[in-house]
ChimeraX commands (.cxc) that place a marker at each C-alpha (Angstrom):
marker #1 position -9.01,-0.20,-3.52 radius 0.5
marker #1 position -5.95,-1.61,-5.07 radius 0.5
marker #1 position -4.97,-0.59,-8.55 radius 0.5
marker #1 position -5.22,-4.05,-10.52 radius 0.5
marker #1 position -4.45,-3.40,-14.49 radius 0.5
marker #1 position -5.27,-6.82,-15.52 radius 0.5
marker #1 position -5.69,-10.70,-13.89 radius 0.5
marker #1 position -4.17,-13.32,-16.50 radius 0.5
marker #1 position -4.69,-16.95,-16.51 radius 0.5
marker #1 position -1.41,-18.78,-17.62 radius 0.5
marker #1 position -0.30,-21.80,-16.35 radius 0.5
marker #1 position 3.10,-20.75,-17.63 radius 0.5
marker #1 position 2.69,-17.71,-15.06 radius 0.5
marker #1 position 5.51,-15.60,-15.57 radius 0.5
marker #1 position 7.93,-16.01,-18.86 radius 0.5
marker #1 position 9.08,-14.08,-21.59 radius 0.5
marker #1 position 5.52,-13.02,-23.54 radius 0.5
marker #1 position 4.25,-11.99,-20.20 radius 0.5
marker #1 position 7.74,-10.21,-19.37 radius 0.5
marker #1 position 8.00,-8.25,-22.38 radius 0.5
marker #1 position 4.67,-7.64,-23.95 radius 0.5
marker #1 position 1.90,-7.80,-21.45 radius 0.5
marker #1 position 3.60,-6.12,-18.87 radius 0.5
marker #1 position 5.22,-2.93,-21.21 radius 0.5
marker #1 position 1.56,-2.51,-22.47 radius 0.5
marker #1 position -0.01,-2.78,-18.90 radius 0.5
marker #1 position 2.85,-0.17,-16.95 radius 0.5
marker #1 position 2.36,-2.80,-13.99 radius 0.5
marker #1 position 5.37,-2.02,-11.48 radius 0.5
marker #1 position 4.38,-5.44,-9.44 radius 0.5
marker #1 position 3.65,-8.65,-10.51 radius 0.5
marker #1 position 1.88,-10.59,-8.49 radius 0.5
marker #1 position 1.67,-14.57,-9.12 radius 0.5
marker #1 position -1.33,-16.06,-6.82 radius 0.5
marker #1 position -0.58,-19.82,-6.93 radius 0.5
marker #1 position -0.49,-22.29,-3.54 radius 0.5
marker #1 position 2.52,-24.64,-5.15 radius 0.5
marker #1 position 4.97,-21.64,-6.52 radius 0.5
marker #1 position 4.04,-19.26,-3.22 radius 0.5
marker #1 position 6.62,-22.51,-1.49 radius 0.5
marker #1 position 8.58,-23.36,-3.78 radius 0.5
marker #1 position 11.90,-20.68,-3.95 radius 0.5
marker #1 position 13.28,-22.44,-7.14 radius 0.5
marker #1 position 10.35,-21.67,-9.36 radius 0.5
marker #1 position 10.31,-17.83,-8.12 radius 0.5
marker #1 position 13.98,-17.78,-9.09 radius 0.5
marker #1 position 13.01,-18.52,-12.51 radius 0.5
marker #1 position 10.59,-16.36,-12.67 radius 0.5
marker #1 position 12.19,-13.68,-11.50 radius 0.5
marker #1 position 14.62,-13.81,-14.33 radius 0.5
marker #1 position 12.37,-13.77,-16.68 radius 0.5
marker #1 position 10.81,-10.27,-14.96 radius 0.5
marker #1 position 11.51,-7.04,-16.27 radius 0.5
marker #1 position 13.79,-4.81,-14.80 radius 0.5
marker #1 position 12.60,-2.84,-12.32 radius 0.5
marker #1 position 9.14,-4.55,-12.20 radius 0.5
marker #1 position 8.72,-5.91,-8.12 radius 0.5
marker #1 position 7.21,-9.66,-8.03 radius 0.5
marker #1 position 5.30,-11.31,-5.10 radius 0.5
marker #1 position 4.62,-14.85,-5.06 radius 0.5
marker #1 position 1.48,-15.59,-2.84 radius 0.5
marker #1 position -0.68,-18.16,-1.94 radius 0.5
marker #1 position -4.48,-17.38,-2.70 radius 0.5
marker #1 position -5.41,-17.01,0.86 radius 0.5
marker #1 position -2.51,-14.14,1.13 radius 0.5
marker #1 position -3.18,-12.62,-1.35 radius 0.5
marker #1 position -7.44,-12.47,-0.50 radius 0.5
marker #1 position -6.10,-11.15,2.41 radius 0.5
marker #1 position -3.53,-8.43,1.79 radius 0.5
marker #1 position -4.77,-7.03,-1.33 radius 0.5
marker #1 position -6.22,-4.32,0.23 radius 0.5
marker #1 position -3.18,-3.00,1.96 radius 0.5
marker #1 position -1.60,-2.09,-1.41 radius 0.5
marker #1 position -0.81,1.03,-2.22 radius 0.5
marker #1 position -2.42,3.42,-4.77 radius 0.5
marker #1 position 1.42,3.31,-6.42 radius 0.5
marker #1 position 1.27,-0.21,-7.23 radius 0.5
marker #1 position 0.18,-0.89,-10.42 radius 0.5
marker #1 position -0.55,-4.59,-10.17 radius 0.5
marker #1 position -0.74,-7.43,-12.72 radius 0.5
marker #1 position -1.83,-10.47,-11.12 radius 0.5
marker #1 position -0.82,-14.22,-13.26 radius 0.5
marker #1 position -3.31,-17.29,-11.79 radius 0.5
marker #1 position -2.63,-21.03,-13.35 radius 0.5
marker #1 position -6.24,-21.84,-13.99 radius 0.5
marker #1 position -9.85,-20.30,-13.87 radius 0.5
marker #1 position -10.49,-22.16,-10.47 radius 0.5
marker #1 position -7.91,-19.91,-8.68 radius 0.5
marker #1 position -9.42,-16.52,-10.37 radius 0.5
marker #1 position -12.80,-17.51,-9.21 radius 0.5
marker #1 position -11.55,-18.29,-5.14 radius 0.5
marker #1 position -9.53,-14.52,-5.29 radius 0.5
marker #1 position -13.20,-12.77,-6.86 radius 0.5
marker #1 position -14.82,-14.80,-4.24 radius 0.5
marker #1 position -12.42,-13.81,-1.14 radius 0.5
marker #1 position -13.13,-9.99,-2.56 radius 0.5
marker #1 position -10.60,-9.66,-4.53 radius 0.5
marker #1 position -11.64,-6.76,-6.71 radius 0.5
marker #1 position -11.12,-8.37,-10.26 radius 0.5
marker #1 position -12.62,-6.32,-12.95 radius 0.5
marker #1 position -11.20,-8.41,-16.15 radius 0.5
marker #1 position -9.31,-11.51,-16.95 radius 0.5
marker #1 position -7.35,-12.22,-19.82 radius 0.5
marker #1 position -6.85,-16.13,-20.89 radius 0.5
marker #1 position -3.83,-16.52,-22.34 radius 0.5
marker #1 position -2.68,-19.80,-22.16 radius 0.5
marker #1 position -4.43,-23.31,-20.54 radius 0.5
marker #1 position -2.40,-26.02,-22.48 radius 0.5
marker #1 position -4.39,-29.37,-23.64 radius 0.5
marker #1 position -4.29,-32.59,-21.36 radius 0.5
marker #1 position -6.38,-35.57,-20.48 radius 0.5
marker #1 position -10.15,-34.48,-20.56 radius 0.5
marker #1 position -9.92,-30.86,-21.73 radius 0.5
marker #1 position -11.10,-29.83,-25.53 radius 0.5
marker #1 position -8.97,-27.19,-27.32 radius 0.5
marker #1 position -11.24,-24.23,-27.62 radius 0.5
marker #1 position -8.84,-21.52,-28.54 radius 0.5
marker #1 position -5.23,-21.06,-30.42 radius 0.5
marker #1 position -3.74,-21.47,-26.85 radius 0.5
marker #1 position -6.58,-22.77,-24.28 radius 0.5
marker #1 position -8.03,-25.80,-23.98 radius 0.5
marker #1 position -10.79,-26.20,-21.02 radius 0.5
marker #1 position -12.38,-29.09,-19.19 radius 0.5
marker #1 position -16.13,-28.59,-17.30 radius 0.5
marker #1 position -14.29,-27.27,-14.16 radius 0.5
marker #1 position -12.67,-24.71,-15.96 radius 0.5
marker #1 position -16.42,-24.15,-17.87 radius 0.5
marker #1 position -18.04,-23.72,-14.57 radius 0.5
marker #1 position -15.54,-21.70,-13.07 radius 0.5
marker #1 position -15.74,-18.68,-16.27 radius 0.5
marker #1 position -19.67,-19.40,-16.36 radius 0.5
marker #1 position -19.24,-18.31,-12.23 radius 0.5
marker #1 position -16.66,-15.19,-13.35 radius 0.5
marker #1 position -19.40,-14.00,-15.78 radius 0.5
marker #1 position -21.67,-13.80,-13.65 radius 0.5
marker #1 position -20.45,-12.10,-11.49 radius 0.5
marker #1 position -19.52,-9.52,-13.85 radius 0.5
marker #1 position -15.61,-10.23,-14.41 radius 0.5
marker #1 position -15.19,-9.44,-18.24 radius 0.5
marker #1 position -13.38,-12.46,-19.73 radius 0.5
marker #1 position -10.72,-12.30,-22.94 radius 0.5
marker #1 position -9.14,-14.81,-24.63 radius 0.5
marker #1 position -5.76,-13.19,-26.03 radius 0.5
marker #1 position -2.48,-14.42,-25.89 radius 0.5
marker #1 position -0.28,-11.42,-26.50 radius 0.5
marker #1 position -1.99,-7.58,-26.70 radius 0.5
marker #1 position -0.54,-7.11,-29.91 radius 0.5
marker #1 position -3.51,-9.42,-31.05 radius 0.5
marker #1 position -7.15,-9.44,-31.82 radius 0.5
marker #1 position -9.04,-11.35,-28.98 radius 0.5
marker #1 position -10.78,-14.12,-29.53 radius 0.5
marker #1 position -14.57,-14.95,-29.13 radius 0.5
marker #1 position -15.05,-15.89,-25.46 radius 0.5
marker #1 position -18.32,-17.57,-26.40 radius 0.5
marker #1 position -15.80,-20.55,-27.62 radius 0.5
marker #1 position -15.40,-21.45,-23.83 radius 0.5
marker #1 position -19.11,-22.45,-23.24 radius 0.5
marker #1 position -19.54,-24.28,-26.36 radius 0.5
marker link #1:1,2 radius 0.2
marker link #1:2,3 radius 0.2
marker link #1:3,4 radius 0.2
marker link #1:4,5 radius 0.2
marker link #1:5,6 radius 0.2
marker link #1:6,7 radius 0.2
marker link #1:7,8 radius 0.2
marker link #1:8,9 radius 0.2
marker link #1:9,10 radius 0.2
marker link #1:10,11 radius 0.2
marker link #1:11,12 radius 0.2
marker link #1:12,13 radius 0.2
marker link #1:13,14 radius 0.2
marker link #1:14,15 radius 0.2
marker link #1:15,16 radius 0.2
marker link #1:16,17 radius 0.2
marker link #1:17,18 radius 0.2
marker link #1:18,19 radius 0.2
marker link #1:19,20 radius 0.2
marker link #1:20,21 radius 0.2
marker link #1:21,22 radius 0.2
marker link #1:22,23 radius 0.2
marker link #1:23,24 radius 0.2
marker link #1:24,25 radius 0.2
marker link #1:25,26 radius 0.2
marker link #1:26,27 radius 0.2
marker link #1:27,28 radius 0.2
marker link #1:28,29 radius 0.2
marker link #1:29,30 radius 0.2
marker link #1:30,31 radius 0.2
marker link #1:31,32 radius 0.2
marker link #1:32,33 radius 0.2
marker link #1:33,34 radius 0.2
marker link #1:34,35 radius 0.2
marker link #1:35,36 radius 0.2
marker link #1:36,37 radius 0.2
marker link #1:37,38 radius 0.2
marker link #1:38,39 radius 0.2
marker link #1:39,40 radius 0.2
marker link #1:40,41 radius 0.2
marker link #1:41,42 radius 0.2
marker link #1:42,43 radius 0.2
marker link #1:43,44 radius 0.2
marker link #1:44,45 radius 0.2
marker link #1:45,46 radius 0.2
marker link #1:46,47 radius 0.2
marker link #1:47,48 radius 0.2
marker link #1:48,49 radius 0.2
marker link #1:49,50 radius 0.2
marker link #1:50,51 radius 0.2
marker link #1:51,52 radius 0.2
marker link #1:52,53 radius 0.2
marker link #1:53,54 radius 0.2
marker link #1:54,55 radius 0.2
marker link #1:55,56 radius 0.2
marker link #1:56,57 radius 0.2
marker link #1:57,58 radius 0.2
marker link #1:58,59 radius 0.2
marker link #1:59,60 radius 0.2
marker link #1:60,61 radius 0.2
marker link #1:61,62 radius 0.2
marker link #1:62,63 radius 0.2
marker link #1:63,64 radius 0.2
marker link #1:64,65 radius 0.2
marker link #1:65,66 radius 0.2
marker link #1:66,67 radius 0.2
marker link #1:67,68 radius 0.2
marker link #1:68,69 radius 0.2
marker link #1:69,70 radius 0.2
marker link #1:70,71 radius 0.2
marker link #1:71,72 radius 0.2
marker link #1:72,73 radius 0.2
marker link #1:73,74 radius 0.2
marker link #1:74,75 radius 0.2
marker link #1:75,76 radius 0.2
marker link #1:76,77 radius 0.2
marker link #1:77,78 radius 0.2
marker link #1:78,79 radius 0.2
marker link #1:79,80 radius 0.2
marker link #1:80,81 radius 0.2
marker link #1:81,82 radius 0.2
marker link #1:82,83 radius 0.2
marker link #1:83,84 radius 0.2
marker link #1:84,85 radius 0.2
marker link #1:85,86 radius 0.2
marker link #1:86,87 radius 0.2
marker link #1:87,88 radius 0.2
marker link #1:88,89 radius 0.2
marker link #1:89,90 radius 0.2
marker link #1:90,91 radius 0.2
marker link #1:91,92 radius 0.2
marker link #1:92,93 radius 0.2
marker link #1:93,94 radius 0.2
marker link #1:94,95 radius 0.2
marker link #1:95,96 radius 0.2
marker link #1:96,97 radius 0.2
marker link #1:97,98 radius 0.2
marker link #1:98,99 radius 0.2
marker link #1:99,100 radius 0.2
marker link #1:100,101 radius 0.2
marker link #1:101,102 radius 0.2
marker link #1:102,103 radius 0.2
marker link #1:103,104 radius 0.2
marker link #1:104,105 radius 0.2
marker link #1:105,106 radius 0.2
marker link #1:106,107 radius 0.2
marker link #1:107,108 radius 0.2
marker link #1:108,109 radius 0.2
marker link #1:109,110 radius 0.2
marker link #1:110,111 radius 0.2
marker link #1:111,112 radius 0.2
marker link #1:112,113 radius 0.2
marker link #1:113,114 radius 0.2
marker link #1:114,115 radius 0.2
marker link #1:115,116 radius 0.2
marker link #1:116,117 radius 0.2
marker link #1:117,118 radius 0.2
marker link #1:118,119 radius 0.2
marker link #1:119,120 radius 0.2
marker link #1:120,121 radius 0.2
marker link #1:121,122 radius 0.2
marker link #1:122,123 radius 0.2
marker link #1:123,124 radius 0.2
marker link #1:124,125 radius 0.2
marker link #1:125,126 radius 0.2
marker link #1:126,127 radius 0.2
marker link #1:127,128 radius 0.2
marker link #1:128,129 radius 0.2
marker link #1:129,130 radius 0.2
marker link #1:130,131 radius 0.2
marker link #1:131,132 radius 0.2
marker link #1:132,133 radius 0.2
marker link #1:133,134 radius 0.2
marker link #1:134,135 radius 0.2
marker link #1:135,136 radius 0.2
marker link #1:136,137 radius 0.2
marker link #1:137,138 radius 0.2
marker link #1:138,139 radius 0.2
marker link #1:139,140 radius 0.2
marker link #1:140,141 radius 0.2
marker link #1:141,142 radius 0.2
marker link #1:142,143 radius 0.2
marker link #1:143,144 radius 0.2
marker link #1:144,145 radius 0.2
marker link #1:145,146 radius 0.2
marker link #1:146,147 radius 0.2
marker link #1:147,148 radius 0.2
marker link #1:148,149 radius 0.2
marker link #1:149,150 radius 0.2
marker link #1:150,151 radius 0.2
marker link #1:151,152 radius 0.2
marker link #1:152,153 radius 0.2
marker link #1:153,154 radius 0.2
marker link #1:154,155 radius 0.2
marker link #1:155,156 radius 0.2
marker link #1:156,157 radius 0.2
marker link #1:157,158 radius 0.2
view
């Protein structure tokens, strides 16, 4: 069973808050960002590996990779996983991924989503997608650095 600390949704995957205060609080020695667009694209994982912290290993992987080589990690790695969106949370729990919690820390307002938190805003997709999490047992917290309270997660089925 691989030893996953925490799953985060933030579409600004990896950057400074996530850097510095998630991942000293977690003790995660891998970060792993499961998103189909950055797993190709070598200039984003550049950037993101700067903002890393030192000595902390990242992995960039598409969804399918990661459903499918999850299981090979070792007991050392202490992995924090950083999805863009509900959506791709919901396709790892669904390819067996064995996601215990998700934080929601950041889903930024556009066209057709409400603001339902200081620092998420949903649309029905993203709705249906937590509704499916919940069910199948994933605890869900809104909270964008640990430092913080969380926030009621009964905002996102309003």
């Amino acid at each position: 069973m691989p030893n996953i600390l925490l799953t985060r949704i933030d579409n600004r995957l990896i950057h400074g808050q996530v850097a510095t205060q998630w991942n000293s609080s977690l003790g995660a020695n891998l970060i792993l960002v499961a998103n189909d667009e950055v797993a190709g694209n070598k200039m984003r994982q550049s950037l993101m590996d700067m903002a890393a912290p030192n000595g902390v290993a990242t992995r960039y992987f598409t969804l399918e990779k990661t459903i499918e080589i999850i299981h090979k990690a070792a007991d050392r790695q202490k992995i924090f996983i950083i999805c863009e969106s509900p959506a791709d949370v919901l396709t790892l729990v669904e390819g067996g991924v064995p996601i215990k919690k998700v934080n929601i820390g950041n889903m930024h307002m556009s066209e057709g989503k409400r603001q339902v938190a200081t620092s998420v805003a949903v649309d029905e997709t993203d709705v249906a997608a937590f509704e499916s999490l919940r069910d199948k047992g994933v605890e869900l917290e809104i909270r964008r650095v640990p430092s913080m309270p969380a926030e009621e997660v009964s905002k996102l089925f309003k």
